[in-house]
Structure formats: C-alpha cells, structure tokens
C-alpha positions as CSV (number, residue, x, y, z in Angstrom):
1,X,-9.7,32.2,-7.3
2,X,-11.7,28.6,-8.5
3,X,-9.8,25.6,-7.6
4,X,-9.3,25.4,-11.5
5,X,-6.5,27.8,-11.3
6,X,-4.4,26.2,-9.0
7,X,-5.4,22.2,-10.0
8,X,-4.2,20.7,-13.3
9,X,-5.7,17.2,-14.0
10,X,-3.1,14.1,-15.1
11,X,-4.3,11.0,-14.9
12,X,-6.9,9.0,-12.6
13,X,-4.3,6.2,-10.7
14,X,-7.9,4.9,-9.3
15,X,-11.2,4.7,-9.8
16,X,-13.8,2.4,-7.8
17,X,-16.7,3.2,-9.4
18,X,-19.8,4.9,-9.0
19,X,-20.6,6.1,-5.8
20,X,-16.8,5.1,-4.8
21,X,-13.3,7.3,-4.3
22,X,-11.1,8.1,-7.2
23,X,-7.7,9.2,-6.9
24,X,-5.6,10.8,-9.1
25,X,-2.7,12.4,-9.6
26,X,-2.0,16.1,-10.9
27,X,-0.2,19.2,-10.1
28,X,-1.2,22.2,-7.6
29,X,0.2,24.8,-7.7
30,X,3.2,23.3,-10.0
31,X,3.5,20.7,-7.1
32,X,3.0,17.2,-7.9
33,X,0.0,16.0,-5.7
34,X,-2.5,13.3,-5.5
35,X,-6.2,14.3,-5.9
36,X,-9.3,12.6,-4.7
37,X,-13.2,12.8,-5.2
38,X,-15.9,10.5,-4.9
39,X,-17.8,9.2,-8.6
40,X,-20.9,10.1,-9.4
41,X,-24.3,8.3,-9.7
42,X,-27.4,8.1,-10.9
43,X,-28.8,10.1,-8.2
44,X,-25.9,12.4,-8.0
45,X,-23.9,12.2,-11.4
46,X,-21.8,15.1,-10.2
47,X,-20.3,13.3,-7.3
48,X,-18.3,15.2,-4.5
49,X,-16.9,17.7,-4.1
50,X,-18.0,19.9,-6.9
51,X,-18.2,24.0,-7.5
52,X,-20.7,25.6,-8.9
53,X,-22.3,22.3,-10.7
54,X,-18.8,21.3,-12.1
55,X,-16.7,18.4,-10.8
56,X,-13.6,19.3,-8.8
57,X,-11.1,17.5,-6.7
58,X,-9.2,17.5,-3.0
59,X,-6.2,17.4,-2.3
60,X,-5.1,14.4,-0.6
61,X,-2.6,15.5,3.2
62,X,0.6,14.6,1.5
63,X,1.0,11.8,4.6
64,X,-1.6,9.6,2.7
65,X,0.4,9.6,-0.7
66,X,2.3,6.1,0.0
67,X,-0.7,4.4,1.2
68,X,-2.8,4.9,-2.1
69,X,0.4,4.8,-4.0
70,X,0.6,1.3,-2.4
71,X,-2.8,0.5,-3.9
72,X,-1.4,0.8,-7.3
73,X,0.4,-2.0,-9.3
74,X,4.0,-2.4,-8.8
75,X,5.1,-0.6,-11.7
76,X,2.7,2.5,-11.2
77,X,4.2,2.2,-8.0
78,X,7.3,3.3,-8.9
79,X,6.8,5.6,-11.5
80,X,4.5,7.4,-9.0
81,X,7.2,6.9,-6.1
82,X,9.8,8.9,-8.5
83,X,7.4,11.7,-9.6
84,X,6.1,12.3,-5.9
85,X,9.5,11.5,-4.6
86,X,8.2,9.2,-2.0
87,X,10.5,6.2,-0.9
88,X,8.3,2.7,-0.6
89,X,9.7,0.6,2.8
90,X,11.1,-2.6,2.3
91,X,8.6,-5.3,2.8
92,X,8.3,-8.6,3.9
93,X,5.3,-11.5,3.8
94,X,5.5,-14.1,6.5
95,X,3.8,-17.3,7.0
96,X,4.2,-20.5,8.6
97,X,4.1,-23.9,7.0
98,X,2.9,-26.9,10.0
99,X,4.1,-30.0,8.5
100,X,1.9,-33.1,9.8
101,X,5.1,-34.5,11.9
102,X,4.0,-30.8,14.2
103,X,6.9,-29.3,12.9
104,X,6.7,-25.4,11.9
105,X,8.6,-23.4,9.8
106,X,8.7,-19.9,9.4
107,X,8.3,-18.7,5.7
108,X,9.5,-15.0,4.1
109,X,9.3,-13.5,0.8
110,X,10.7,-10.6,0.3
111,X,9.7,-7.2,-1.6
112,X,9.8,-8.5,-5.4
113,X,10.4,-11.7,-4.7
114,X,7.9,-14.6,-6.3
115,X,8.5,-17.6,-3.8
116,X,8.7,-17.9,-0.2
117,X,12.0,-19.1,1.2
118,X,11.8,-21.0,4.5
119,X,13.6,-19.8,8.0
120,X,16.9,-21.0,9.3
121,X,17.8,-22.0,12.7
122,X,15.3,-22.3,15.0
123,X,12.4,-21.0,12.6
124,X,13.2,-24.0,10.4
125,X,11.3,-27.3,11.4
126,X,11.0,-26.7,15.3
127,X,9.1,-29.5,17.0
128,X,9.1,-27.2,20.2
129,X,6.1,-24.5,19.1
130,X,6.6,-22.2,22.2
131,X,10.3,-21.8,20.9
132,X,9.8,-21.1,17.4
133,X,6.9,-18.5,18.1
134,X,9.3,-16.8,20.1
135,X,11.8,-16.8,17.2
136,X,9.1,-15.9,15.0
137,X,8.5,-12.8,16.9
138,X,12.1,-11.8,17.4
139,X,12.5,-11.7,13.7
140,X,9.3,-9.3,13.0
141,X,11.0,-7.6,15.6
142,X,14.2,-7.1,13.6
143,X,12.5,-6.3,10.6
144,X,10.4,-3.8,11.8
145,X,13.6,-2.4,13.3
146,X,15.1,-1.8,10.3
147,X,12.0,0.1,8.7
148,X,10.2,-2.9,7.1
149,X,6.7,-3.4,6.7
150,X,5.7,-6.2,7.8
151,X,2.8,-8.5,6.3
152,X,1.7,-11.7,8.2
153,X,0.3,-14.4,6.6
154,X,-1.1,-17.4,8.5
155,X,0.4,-17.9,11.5
C-alpha cells in the first residue's frame, strides 16, 4: 500500500524554501499528524522523500509536534494545539535591566503579555549583584518547577 493511502494532505504550517524543511499538518490514518519533507530545487525539484517520482511526506515522532508547533504564530499555535490536542507550557522571558547607579533588576513577561514587569524584593534594584543572581536563579528555579519554560534574555 503507497503512502497515499494512508496520508491525506491539509495545509503546509511551514515552508522555508527551496532546498529547506516544510511542515505540514494532515491526517494518517484518520489521525491528526504533522508531516515533513524537504522543498525541492533546481537540481532536485522533487525534493525528499519522494516515491516513484512523486512528492510524499514523513511523519513527524509525535514528541516533536510542540516544538514546530511553537514555530508557528500565536494564533496557529493554538488552533494547531486544539486539533493535535497538545497543551503549550506556560512561559516566561527574563532579563535584567543594570541601572548606571549598579543597581539590577530582574525583568519577566509572561506568556501573552506585551511588557516586562520588574521583580520584587530582592530582584528589584539590588546594589549587592552576588545577592540578586542568587534570587535570580531561585526564581528560574520555581518556574521551571511548576512546568514553565523558561526564556533568558540578557543577563
């Protein structure tokens, strides 16, 4: 049996361009699934994989869904989330702001948030740098407890 019979085709999520990955997203099987393939070029305008001259696709381990789904814009994110019924961690973006007195202050925007919000306590305008990296990295610490991805900005 070709790959044709069990792969139905939806929509490309991602393409890079010639030469480069694609990924797309389709059913196998009557599963929902995410495909991928590398583009064709002038020298090979089939790309890869193909099957008997004709284009085809892989399927992507399901493990590696969230991380092209995380690729995506946020609101293909979650239409693709719901259809794949994949659950996107929390995240947070830290960074630290050094104010020319030597101050720092620890900075965190959450998932969906547009501005940064600063740190209270001692990750709020600490003149003592060995204690506020070590508040610094007890709150990654408690994020990533709770399941957040973390992102770090300058630090």
């Amino acid at each position: 049996m070709s790959p044709k019979a069990h792969w139905k085709l939806f929509t490309v999520l991602l393409d890079k361009g010639p030469g480069q990955v694609a990924y797309a997203l389709g059913e196998w099987d009557g599963k929902p699934r995410l495909g991928f393939r590398w583009n064709g070029t002038d020298d090979n305008p089939i790309g890869n994989p193909q099957s008997r001259g004709l284009p085809t696709w892989t399927m992507l381990d399901e493990d590696m869904h969230l991380a092209i789904i995380q690729q995506l814009p946020e609101d293909k994110q979650t239409i693709m989330c719901s259809i794949l019924g994949i659950t996107i961690p929390p995240m947070v973006e830290f960074k630290v702001a050094v104010h020319p007195s030597g101050r720092h202050t620890l900075m965190a925007r959450a998932s969906g948030q547009r501005m940064f919000e600063d740190g209270q306590g001692d990750l709020l305008a600490n003149d003592d740098a060995g204690g506020f990296y070590k508040a610094v990295c007890e709150e990654i610490r408690r994020h990533l407890h709770m399941g957040t991805k973390v992102v770090l900005g300058e630090l």
